[in-house]
Backbone as JSON Lines, residues from 0, in Angstrom:
{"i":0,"aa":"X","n":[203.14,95.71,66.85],"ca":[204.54,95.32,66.73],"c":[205.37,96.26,67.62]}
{"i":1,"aa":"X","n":[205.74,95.71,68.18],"ca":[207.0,96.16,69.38],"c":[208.0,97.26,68.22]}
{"i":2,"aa":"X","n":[208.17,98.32,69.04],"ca":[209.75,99.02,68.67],"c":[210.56,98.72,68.68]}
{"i":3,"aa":"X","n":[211.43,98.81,67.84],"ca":[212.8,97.77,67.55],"c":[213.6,98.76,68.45]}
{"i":4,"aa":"X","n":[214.87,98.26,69.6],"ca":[215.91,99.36,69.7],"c":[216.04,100.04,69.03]}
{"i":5,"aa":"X","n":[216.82,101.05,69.5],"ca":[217.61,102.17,67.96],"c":[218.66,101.08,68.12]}
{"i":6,"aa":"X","n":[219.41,101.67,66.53],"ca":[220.89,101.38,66.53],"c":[221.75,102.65,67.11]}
{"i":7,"aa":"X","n":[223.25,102.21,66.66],"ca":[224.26,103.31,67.24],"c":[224.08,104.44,66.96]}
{"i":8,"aa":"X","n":[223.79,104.39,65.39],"ca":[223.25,105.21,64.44],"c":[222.94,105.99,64.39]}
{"i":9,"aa":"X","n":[221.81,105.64,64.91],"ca":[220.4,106.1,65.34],"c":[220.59,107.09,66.38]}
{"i":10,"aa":"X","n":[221.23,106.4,67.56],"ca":[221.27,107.28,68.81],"c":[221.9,108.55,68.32]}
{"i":11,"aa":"X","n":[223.02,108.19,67.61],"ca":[224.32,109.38,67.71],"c":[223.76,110.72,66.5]}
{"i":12,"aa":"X","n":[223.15,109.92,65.36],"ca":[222.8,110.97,64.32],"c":[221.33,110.55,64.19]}
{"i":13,"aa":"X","n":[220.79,110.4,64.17],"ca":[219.17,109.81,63.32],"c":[218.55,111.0,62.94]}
{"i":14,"aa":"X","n":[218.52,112.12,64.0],"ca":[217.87,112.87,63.74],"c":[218.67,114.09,63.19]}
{"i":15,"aa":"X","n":[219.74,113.98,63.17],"ca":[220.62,114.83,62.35],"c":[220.76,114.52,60.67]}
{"i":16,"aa":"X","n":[221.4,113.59,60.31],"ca":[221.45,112.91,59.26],"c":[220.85,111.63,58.84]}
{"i":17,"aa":"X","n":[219.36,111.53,58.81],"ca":[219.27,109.61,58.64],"c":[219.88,109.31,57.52]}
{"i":18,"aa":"X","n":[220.29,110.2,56.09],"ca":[220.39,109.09,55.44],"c":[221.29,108.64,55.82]}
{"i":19,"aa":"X","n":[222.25,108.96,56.4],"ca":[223.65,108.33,56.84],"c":[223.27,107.2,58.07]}
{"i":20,"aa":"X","n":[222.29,107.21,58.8],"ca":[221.96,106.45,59.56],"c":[221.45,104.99,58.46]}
{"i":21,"aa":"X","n":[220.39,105.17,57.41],"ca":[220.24,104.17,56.53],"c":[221.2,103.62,55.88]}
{"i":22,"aa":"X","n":[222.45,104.31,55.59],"ca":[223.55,104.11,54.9],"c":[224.48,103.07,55.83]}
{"i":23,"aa":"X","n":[224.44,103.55,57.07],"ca":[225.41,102.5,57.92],"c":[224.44,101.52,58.57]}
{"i":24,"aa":"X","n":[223.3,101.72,58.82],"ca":[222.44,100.49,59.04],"c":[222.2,99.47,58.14]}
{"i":25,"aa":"X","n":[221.82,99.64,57.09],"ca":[221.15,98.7,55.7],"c":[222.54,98.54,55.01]}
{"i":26,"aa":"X","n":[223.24,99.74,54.73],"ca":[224.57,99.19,53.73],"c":[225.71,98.4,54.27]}
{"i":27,"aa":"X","n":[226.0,99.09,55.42],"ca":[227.4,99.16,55.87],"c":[227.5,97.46,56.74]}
{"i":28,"aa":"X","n":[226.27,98.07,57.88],"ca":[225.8,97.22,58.99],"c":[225.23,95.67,58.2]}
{"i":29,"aa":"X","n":[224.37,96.06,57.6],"ca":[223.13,95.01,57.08],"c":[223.92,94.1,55.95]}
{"i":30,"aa":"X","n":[224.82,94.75,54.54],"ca":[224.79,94.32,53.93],"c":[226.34,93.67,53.58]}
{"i":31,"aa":"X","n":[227.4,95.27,54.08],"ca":[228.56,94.49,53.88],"c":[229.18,93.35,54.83]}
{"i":32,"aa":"X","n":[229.04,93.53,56.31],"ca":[229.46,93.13,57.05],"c":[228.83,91.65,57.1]}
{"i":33,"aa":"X","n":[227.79,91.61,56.46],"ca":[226.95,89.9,56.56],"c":[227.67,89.1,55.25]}
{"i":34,"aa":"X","n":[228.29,89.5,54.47],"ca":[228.98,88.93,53.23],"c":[229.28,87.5,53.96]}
{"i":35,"aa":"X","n":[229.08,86.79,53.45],"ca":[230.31,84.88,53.38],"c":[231.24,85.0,52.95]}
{"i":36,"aa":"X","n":[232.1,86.01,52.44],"ca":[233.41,85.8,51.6],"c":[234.4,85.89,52.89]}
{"i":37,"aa":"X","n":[234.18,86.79,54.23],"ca":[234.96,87.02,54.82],"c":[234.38,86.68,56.43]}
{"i":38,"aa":"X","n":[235.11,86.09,57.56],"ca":[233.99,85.7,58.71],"c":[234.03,87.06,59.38]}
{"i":39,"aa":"X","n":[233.31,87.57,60.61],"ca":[232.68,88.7,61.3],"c":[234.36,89.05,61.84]}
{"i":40,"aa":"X","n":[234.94,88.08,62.11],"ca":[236.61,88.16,63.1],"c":[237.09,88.61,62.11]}
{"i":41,"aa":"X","n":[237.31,88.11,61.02],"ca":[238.38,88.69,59.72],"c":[237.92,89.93,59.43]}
{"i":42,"aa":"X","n":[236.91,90.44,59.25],"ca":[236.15,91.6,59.18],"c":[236.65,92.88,60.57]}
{"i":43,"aa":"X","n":[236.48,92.54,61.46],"ca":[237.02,93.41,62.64],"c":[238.45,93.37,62.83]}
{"i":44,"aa":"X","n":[239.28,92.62,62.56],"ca":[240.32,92.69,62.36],"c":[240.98,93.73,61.41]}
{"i":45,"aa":"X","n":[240.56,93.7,60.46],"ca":[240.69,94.48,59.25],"c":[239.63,95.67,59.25]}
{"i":46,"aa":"X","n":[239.11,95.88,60.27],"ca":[238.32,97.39,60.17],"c":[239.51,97.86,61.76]}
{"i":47,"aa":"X","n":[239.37,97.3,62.69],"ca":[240.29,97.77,63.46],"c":[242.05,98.22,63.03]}
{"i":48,"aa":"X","n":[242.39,97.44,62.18],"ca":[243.88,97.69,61.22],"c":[243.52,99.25,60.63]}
{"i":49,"aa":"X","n":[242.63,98.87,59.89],"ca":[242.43,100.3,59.57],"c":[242.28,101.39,60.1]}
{"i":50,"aa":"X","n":[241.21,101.41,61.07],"ca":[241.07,102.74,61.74],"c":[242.13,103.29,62.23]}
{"i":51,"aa":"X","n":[243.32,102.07,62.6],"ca":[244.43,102.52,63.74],"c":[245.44,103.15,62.46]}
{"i":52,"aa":"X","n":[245.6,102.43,61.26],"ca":[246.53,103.3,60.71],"c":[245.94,104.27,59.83]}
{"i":53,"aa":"X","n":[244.5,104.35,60.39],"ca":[244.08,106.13,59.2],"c":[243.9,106.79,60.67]}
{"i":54,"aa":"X","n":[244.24,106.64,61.78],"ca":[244.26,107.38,63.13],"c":[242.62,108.08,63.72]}
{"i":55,"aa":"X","n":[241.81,107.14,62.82],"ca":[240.46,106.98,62.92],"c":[239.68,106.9,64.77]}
{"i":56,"aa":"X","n":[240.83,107.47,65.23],"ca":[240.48,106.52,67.01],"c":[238.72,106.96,67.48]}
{"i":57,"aa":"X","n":[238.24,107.72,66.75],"ca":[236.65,107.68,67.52],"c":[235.93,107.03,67.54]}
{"i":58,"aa":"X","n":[236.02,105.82,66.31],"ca":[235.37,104.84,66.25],"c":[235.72,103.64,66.54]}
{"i":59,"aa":"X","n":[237.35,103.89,67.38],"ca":[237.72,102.47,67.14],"c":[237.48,101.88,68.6]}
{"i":60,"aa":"X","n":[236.83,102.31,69.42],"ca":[236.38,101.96,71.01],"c":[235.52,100.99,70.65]}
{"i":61,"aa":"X","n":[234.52,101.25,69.54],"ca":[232.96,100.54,69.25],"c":[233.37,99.26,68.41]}
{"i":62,"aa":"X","n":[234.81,99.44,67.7],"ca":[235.29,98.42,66.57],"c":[235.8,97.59,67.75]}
{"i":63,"aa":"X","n":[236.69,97.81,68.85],"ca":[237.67,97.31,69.67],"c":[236.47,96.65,70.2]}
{"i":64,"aa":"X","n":[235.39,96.49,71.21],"ca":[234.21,96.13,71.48],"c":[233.59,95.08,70.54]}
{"i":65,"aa":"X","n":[233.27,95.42,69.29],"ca":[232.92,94.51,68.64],"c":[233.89,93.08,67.77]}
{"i":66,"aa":"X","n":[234.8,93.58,67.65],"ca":[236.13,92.43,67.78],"c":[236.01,91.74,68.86]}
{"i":67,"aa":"X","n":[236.01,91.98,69.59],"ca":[235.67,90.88,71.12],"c":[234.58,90.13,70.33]}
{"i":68,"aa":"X","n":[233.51,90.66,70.25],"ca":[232.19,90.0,70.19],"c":[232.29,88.84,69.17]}
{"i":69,"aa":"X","n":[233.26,89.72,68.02],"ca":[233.47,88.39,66.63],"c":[234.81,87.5,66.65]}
{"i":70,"aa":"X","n":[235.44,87.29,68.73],"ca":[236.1,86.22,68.45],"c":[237.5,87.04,68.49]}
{"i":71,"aa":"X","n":[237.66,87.87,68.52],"ca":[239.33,88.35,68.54],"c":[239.63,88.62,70.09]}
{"i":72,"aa":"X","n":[240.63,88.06,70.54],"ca":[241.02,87.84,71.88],"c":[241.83,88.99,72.31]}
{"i":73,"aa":"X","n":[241.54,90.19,73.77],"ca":[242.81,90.96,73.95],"c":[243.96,91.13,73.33]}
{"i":74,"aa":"X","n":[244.71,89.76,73.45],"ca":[245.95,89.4,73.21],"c":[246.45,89.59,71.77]}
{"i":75,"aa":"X","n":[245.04,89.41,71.18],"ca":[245.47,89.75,69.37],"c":[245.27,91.42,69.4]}
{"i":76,"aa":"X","n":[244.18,91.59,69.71],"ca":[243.79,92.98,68.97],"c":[245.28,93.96,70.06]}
{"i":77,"aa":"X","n":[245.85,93.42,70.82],"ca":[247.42,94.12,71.41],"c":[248.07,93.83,70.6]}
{"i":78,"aa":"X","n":[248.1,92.83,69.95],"ca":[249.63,92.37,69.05],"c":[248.89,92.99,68.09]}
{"i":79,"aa":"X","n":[248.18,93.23,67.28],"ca":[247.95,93.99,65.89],"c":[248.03,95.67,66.22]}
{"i":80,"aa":"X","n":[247.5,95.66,67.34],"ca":[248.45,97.44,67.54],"c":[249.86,97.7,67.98]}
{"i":81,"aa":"X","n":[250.77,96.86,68.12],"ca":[252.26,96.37,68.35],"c":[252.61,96.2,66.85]}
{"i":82,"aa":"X","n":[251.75,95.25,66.27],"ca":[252.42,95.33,64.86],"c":[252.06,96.49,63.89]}
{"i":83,"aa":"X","n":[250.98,97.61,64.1],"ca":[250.97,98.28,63.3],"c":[251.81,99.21,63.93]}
{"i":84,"aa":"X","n":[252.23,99.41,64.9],"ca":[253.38,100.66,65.65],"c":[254.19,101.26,64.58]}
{"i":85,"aa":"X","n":[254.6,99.81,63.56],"ca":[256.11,99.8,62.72],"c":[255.41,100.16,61.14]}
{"i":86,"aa":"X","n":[253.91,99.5,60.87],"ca":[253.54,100.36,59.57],"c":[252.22,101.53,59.6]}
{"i":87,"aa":"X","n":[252.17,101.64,60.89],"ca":[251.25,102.97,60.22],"c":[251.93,104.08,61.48]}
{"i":88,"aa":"X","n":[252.89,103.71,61.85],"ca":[253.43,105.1,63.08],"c":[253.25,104.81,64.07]}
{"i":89,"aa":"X","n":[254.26,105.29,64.77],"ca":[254.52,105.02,66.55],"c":[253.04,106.1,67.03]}
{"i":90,"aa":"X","n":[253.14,107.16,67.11],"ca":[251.86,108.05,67.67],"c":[250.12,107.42,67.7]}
{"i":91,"aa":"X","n":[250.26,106.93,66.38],"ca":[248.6,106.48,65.88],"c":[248.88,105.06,66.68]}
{"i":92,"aa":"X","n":[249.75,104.48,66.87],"ca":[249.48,103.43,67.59],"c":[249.54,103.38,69.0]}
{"i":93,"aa":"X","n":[250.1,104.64,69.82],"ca":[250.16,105.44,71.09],"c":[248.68,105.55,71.13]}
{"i":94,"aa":"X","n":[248.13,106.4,69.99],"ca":[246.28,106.39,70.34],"c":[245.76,105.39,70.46]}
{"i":95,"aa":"X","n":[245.88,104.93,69.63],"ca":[245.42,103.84,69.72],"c":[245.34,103.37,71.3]}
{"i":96,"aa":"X","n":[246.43,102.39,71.57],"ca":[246.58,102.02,73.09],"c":[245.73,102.83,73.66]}
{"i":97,"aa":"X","n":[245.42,104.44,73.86],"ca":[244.9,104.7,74.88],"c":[243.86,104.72,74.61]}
{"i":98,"aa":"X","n":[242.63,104.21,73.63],"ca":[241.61,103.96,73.47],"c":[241.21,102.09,73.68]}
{"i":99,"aa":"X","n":[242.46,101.68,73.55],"ca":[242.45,100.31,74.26],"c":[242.05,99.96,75.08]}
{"i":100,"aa":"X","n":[242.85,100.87,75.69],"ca":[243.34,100.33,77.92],"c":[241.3,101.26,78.03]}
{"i":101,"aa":"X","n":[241.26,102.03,77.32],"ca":[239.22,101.92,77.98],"c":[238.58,100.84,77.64]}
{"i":102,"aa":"X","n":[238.91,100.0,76.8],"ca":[238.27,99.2,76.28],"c":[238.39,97.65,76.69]}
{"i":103,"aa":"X","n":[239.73,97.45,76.64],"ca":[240.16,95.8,77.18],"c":[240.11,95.53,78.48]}
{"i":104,"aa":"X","n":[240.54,97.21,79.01],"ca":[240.27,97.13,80.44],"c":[239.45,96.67,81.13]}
{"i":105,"aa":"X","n":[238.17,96.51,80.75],"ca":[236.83,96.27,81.46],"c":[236.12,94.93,80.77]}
């Protein structure tokens, strides 16, 4: 049987912390994010909202990336950091943007 890729996980911690690597692979990755209650777009939407107003910006390059993937268009994931400017702060949404413009840019 072939080696599976690593995950992100994997690369960044595996060998530092797995359980946290099992924790965001099997829990986070595997179990919440596959739910039917909510689609993969509504899901990145609402993990990107968040990160920007808990000023979370290290992860939000990989969230901004994967919103593309589940269907959220430039144009939104700009207007949801325009609209959070006014509820989670002008600055966190300044970071924001500049973790954007690496991201939409390309």
């Amino acid at each position: 049987m072939p080696d599976r890729p690593q995950t992100r996980a994997q690369m960044l911690i595996g060998d530092f912390l797995p359980k946290m690597v099992s924790l965001t692979d099997e829990t986070l990755f595997g179990d919440i994010w596959e739910r039917p209650e909510l689609s993969p777009r509504d899901r990145s939407l609402i993990t990107v909202a968040a990160l920007i107003t808990n000023g979370s910006t290290e992860q939000l390059a990989g969230h901004l990336a994967r919103a593309r993937d589940n269907g959220l268009t430039d144009t939104e994931l700009k207007e949801a950091i325009t609209h959070l400017a006014f509820y989670a702060g002008w600055p966190r949404a300044m970071s924001a943007i500049a973790v954007a413009k690496t991201v939409l840019d390309n």
